[in-house]
N, C-alpha and C positions, 0 to 999 in steps of 0.2 A: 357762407354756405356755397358750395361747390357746383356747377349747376350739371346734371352726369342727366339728359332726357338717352340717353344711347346704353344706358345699364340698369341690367335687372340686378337688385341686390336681394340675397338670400339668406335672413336669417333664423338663429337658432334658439330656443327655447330651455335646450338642455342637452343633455348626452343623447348621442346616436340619435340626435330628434330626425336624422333623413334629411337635412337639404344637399348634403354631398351628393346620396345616391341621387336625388334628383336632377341636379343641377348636370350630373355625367350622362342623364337619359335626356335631357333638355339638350344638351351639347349635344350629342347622336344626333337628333334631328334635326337640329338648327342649322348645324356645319353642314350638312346637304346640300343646302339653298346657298349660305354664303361662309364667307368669312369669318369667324365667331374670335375675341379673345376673353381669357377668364379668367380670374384672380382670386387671392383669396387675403385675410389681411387679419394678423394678430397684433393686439395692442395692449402693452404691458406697462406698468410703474415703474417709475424710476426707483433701482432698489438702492436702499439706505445701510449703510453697513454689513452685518449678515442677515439682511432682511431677506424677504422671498425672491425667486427668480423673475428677474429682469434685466434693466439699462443700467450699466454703472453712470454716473454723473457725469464724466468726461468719455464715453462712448457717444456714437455720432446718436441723431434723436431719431432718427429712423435706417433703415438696411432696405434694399429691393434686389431682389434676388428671379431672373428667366427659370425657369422647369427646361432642362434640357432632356431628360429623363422620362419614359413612359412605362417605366418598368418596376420603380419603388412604390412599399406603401405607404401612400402619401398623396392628399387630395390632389393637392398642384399635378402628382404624377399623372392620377387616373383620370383630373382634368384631360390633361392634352392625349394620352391614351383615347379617350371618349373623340377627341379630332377638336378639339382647340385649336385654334392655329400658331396661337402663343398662350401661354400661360406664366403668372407673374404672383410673387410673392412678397407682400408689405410687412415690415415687422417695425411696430414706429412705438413711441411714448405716447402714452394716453396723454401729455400734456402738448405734442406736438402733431396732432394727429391730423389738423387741416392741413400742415407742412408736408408731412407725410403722402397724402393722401393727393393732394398736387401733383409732386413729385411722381407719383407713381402714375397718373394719367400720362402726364407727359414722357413718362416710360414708355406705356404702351402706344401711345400714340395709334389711338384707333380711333376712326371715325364712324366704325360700325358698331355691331351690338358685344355688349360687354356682359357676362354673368359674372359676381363675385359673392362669396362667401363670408360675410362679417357683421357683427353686430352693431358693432361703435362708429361704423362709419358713415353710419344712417345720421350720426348728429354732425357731421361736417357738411356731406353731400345730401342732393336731391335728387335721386334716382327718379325713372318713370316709373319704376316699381319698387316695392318692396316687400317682400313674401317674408313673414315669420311660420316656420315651424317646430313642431312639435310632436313629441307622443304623445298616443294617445293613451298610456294611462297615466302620463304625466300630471302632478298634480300644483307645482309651481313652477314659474317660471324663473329663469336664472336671472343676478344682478342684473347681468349686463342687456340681457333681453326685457327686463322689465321697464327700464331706460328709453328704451325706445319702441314697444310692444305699441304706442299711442298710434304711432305712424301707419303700423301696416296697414296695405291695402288687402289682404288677405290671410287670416290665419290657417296654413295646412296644417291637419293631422296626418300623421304619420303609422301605419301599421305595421305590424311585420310582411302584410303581402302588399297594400296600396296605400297613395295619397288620396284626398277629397280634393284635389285638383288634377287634372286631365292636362294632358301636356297641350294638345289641340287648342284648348283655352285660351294658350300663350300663343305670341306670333310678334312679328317686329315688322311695321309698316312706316312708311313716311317719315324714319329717320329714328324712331321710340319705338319703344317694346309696348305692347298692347296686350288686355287681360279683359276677356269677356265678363261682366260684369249680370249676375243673377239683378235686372234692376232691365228700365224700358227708356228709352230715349224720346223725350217728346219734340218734336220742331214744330214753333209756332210758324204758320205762313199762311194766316187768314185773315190780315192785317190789310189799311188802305195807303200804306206805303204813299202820303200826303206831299209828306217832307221830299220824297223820291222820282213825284210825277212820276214813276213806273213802278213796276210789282219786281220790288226789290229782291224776292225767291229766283227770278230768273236773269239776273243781272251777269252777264258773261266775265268770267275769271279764267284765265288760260285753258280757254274752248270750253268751259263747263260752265251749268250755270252754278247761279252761287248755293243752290241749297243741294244742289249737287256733290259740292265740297264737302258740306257737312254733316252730312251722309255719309261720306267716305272716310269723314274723319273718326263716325262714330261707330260702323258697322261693326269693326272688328273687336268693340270695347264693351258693346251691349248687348242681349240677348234677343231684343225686341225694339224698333225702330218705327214710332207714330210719326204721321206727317199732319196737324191741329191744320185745317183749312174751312174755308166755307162751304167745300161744295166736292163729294165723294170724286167726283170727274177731276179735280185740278191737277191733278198727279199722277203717273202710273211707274212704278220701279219696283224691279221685284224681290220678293219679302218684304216689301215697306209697306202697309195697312193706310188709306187715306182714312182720315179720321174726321166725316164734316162737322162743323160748330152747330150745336142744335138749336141755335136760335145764329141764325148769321150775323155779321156785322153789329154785335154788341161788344168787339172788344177782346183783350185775351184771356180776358177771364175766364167766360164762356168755354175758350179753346182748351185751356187747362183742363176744366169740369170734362167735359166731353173727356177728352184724350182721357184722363182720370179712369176713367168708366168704364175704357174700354182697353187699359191697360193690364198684363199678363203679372204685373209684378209690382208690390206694395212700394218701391221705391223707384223715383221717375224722376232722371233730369230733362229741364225743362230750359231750352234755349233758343231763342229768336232765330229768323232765319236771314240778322243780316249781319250776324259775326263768323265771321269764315276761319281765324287764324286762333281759337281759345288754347289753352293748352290743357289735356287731358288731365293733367298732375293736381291743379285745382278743381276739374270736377272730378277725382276717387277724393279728396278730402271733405267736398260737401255732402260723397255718398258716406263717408265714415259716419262726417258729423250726423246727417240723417238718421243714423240708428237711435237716437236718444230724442227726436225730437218731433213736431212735423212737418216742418221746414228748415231746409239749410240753406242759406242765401249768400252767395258770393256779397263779400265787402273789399274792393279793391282801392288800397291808397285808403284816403281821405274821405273816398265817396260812399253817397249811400249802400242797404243792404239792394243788392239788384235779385227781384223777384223773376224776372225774366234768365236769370242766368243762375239756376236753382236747383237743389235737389226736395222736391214735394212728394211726400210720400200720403198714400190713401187716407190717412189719418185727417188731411186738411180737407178732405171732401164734403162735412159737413160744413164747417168755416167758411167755405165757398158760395156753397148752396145760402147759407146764412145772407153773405156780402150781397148775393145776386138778388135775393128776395127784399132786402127794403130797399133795394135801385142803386146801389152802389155796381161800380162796374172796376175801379182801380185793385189791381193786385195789391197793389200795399195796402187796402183797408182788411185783407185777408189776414196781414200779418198782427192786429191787433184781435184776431179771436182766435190765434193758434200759438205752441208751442216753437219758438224761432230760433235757431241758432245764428247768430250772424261770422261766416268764415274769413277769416279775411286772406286774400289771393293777392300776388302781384299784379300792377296793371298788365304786363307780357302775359299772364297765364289768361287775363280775359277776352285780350285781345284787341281786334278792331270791331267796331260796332258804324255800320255803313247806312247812315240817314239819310244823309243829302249827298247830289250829283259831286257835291265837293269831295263827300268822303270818301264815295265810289272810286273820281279820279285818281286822290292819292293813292288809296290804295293799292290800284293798278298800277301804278308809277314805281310806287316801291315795289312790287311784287317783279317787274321788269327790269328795274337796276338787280335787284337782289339775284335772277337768271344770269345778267351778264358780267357780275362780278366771280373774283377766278373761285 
């Protein structure tokens, strides 16, 4: 799997399902701010005799083809017409499509944000996104989008006059494309940071402190942004609600319940405040898995489900209230009276998790090499 955090990939449902027209109103405004490249990518069988159109068997396993053209009909055209700054064409074998699909990065060679057009590419790559659309009086979905319909983080409908996505929604920060998420971000920071000798929320990371960071990592991904503390006073940033723990110093359970309560939106990821670097790609998959369940809980590697690093939806609030009333205080006793899904994530996508003065140091250390290398 191909790791692409710098492309939004766009796909299709069906005929005329509208991610073309989008993807050309997305470029408009994208290309304003920066550099934009965009692509699009067909992937065909190898045809057998006079079988259907495709690859003969001795043709190369893929073609990549620049848009030098802003004038024909033809998406790649009305890409770079829209202010692409390049635009590129993949035509590869469905049996060589990771090769393919390489290949064609290393075409474009961008280090900025990328939109492409394809369905099949979603099972090589890892996009930061991946937007499935469709009409809306569509009433199935095609082979090839059913393949990978699992993935999206977003299903648009499609009308003849709008999408149910707002371009605004969309944005590209800190290196990844970002998608406002109908759902509420919880950060626990009401915790006695023991292991830390100090209150780990204010721990300094390149001039900020650390919940600072994760903040920033989330604002532009969520709708709504709780900070779980003990005491309304600990915090002031704006648009972010301090949310205090209605019985203090019992733990995060408590902080959950509370945050819960007070939350705008049935589905809430819920992250400590001393992982700085998660990656956003595994929590939209624990917000997926959340729709069927009422809890989604990162499983990274080998390790436990982590409750702390979760998508909890309203649904576990009684569970909660249950765990808290006969004197149970661990989050994972919640997991035995509710519906769980356990996700599993790479350990990169979770991140770093900073306990001890040990783990604070590396961390800075890396984050400092990582500045002065070219």
């Amino acid at each position: 799997m191909i790791d692409a955090p710098q492309m939004l990939l766009l796909g299709s449902g069906g005929r005329d399902a509208g991610e073309a027209v989008f993807a050309c109103s997305l470029v408009r405004k994208a290309s304003l701010r920066r550099p934009l490249t965009a692509a699009t990518v067909t992937s065909v069988r190898v045809r057998v005799g006079n079988g259907s159109a495709g690859f003969e068997p001795r043709h190369p396993a893929y073609v990549i083809t620049e848009e030098r053209c802003a004038s024909e009909d033809s998406n790649t055209s009305r890409l770079l017409a829209s202010g692409a700054q390049s635009v590129w064409h993949l035509r590869v074998r469905e049996d060589r499509l990771e090769e393919g699909a390489q290949a064609l990065f290393d075409a474009m060679g961008a280090s900025g944000p990328v939109v492409c057009l394809s369905n099949s590419l979603r099972t090589v790559v890892d996009p930061a996104l991946f937007l499935m659309f469709r009409r809306q009086e569509a009433k199935a979905l095609t082979a090839s989008a059913q393949r990978v319909t699992q993935y999206a983080d977003r299903n648009v409908v499609c009308n003849d006059i709008c999408f149910n996505l707002a371009l605004d929604d969309l944005g590209f920060a800190q290196g990844i494309w970002t998608l406002r998420e109908e759902a509420t971000a919880i950060i626990l920071a009401g915790g006695n940071s023991t292991r830390m000798s100090q209150d780990k929320s204010r721990l300094c990371i390149q001039d900020l402190p650390l919940i600072e960071h994760i903040c920033l990592r989330l604002a532009p991904n969520f709708r709504q942004i709780l900070i779980s503390s003990r005491h309304a006073h600990d915090f002031t940033y704006p648009d972010i609600a301090v949310v205090p723990d209605r019985v203090p110093g019992m733990g995060p359970l408590v902080g959950i319940a509370s945050a819960l309560e007070a939350s705008r939106y049935d589905r809430n990821f819920v992250v400590a405040c001393d992982m700085p670097d998660f990656d956003m790609r595994g929590v939209r998959a624990m917000l997926r898995a959340a729709k069927g369940c009422d809890i989604a809980a990162a499983v990274a590697g080998e390790g436990p489900a982590e409750p702390l690093f979760a998508a909890w939806r309203k649904s576990a609030a009684p569970a909660i209230e249950e765990t808290l009333r006969v004197g149970e205080r661990s989050a994972w006793k919640v997991f035995a009276r509710c519906a769980v899904k356990r996700v599993p994530i790479s350990p990169k996508q979770l991140g770093h998790n900073l306990n001890t003065p040990q783990d604070y140091e590396d961390f800075v250390s890396q984050q400092t090499r990582s500045q002065k290398s070219p």
